[in-house]
C-alpha positions in Angstrom: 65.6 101.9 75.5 68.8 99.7 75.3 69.7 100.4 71.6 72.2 97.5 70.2 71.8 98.4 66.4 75.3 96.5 64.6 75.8 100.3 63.0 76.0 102.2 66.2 77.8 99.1 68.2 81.6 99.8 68.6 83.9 96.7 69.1 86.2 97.9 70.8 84.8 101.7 71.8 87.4 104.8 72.6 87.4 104.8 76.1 87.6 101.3 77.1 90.9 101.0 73.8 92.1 104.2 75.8 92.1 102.5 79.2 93.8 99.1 78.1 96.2 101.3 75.9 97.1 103.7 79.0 97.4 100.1 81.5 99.4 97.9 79.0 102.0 101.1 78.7 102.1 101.7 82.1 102.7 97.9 83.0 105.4 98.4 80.3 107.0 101.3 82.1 107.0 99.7 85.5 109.3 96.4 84.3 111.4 99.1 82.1 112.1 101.4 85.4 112.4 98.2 87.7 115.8 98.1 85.3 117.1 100.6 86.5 116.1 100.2 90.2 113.0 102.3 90.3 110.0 101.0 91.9 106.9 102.6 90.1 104.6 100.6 92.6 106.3 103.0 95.3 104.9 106.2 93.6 101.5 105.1 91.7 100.7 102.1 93.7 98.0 103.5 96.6 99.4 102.7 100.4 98.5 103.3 103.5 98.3 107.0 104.7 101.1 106.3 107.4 103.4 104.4 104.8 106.4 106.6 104.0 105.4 106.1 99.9 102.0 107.5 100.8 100.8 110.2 98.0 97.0 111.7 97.8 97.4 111.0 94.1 97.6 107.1 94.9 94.2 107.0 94.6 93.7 107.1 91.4 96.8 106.2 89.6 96.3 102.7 91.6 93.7 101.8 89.1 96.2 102.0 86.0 98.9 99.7 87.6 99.1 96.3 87.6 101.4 93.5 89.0 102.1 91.5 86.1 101.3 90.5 83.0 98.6 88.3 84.1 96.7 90.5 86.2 96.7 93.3 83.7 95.3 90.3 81.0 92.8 89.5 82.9 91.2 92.9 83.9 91.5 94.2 80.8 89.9 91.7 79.2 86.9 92.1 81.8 86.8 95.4 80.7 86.6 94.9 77.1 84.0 92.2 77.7 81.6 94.0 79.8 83.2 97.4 80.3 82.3 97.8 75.7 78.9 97.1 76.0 78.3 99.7 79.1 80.3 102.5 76.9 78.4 101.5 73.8 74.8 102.0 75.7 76.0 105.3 77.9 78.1 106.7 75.7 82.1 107.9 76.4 81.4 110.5 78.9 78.9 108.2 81.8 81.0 105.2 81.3 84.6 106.8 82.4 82.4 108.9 85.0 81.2 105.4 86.1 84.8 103.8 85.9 86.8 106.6 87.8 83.7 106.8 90.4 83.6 103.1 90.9 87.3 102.7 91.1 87.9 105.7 93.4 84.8 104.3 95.5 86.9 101.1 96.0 90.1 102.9 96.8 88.6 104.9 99.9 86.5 102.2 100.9 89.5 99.9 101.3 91.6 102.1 102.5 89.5 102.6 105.4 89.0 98.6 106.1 93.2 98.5 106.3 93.2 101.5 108.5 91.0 99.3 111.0 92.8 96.1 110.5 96.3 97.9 111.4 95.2 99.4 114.1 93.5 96.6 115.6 97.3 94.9 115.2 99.0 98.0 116.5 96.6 97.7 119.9 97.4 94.0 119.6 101.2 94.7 119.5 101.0 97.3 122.3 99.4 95.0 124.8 101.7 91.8 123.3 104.9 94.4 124.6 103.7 94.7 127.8 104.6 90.7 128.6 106.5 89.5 125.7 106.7 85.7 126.9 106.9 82.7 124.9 103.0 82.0 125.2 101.5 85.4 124.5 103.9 85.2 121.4 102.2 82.6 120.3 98.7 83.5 120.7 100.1 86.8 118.8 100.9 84.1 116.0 97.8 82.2 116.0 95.8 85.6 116.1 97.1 87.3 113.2 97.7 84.4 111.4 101.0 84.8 110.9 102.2 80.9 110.8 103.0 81.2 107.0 106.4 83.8 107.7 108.9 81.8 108.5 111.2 83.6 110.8 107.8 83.9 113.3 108.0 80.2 113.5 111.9 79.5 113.7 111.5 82.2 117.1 108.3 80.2 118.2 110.2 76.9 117.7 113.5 78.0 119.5 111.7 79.5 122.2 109.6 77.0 123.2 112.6 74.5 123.6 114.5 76.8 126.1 112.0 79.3 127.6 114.6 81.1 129.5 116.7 81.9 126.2 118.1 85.4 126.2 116.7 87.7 124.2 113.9 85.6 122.6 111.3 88.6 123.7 113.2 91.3 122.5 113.6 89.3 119.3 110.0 89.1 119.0 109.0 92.5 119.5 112.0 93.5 116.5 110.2 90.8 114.4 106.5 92.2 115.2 107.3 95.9 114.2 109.4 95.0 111.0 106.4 93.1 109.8 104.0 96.3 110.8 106.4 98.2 108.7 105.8 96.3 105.7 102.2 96.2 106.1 102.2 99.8 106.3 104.2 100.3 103.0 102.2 97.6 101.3 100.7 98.8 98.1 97.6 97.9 96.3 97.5 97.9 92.1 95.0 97.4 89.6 92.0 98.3 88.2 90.1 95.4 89.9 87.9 97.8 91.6 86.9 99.7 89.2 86.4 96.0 87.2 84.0 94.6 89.2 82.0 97.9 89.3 82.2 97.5 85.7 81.0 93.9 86.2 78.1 94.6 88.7 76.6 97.1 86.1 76.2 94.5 83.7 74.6 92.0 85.7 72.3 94.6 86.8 71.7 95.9 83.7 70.9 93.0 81.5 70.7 90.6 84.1 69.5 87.6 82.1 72.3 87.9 79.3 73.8 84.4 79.4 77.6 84.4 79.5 79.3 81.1 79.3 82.2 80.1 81.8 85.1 78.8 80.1 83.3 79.4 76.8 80.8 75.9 77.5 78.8 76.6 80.5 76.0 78.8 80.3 75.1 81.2 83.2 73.0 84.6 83.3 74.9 87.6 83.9 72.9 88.2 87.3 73.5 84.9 88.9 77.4 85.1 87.5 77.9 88.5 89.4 76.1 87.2 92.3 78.4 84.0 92.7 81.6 86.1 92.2 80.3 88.6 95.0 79.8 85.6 97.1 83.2 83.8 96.6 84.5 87.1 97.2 83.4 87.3 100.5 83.6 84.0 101.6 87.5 85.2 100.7 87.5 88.1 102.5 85.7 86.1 105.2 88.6 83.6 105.4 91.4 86.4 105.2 94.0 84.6 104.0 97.4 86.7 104.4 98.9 84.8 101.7 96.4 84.9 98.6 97.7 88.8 97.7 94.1 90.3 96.7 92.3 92.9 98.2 89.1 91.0 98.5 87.3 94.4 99.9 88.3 96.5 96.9 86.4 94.1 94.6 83.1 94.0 96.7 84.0 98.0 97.2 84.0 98.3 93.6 80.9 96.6 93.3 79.0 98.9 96.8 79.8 102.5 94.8 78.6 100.8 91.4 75.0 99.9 93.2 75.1 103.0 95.0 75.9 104.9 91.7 73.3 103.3 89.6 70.6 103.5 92.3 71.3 107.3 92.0 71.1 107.5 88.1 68.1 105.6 88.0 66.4 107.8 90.8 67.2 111.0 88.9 66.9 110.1 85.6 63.6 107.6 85.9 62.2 108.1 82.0 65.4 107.1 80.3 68.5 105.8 82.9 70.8 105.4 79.7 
């Protein structure tokens, strides 16, 4: 039984302090290095395998960088507002089992999603080489949704005025493959995944808790978790290159927490806490 006795109830409890300590100090360190012209997203941040700042250990020192002030706020006061309660019911040991799991979970799980969507533009790229003209270059645009980068549309612009311009497909390809190099040495931060696992064991947990949105309306926790999963995907649906979140990392976040407590309540059916 779910056992919320005031005397046993911690506040703030030692893993979830721990966590916001470790993130605050590391956001900390990251604008103190950027001082001196070192790029801590570079080592700790998790990139793609073929990235040049790729590390095996990106995977899980991801989760304890942030990119500003504001997304470390917000997540770590998710944490502390649904990630206490879960440590208070489990104890120390499941819930930063849970965490690491769920945030890991996320990590591979996007991971793999970006390996398909760069290779689907690398095949894309390949067959846009093999007749570079003014029209395929825009289809290439259109496709990949790449209207919001200026220089694409300055080419696009100048091209389709003079067709016969020198150079214009050579410029293109240059343009294409500097823009496949930064996606390749992009790097995701946060503990967002390992948030919304966080988040999705609450609502299913004590899914008729009401919490209230902006502190006036109310909502059960179920129905709040379900609506965030939804605008989530309708986000990753509408893969916008320019909103900066990795959409899948949240819902993967939220996959390995279902999976995870599916498996604890199968083996441990008497008492799941």
């Amino acid at each position: 039984m779910t056992d919320f006795r005031p005397s046993r109830f911690q506040i703030l409890p030692p893993v979830v302090k721990n966590l916001i300590i470790i993130n605050a100090i590391m956001l900390f360190a990251k604008y103190a290095l950027e001082r001196m012209g070192i790029d801590l997203d570079n080592y700790l941040g998790l990139h793609y395998w073929k990235s040049q700042h790729y590390h095996f250990w990106q995977y899980f020192t991801h989760m304890f960088m942030h990119g500003n002030i504001t997304h470390l706020v917000f997540n770590m006061f998710a944490l502390w507002m649904f990630g206490s309660v879960l440590e208070n019911v489990w104890g120390p040991k499941r819930f930063i089992t849970f965490y690491i799991i769920s945030g890991l979970g996320a990590a591979f799980l996007y991971m793999g999603v970006i390996a398909y969507q760069l290779n689907v533009f690398q095949h894309a790229f390949e067959v846009y080489q093999s007749n570079p003209t003014v029209d395929q270059y825009g289809l290439f645009i259109a496709q990949h949704k790449l209207q919001w980068i200026p220089q694409f549309m300055e080419l696009k612009a100048v091209w389709e005025n003079n067709p016969n311009i020198a150079g214009a497909s050579q410029r293109s390809i240059n343009l294409i493959n500097e823009y496949q190099i930064l996606r390749y040495d992009e790097s995701m931060v946060g503990a967002s995944g390992a948030i919304f696992g966080v988040l999705f064991a609450f609502g299913y947990l004590f899914p008729n808790t009401l919490l209230y949105i902006y502190f006036l309306v109310p909502i059960k926790a179920k129905w709040f978790v379900a609506l965030y999963a939804i605008v989530e995907l309708v986000a990753l649906i509408q893969n916008d290159p320019t909103d900066n979140i990795a959409h899948f990392a949240h819902l993967g976040g939220m996959l390995v927490a279902f999976v995870l407590l599916k498996i604890w309540s199968k083996n441990n059916r008497r008492d799941f806490f």
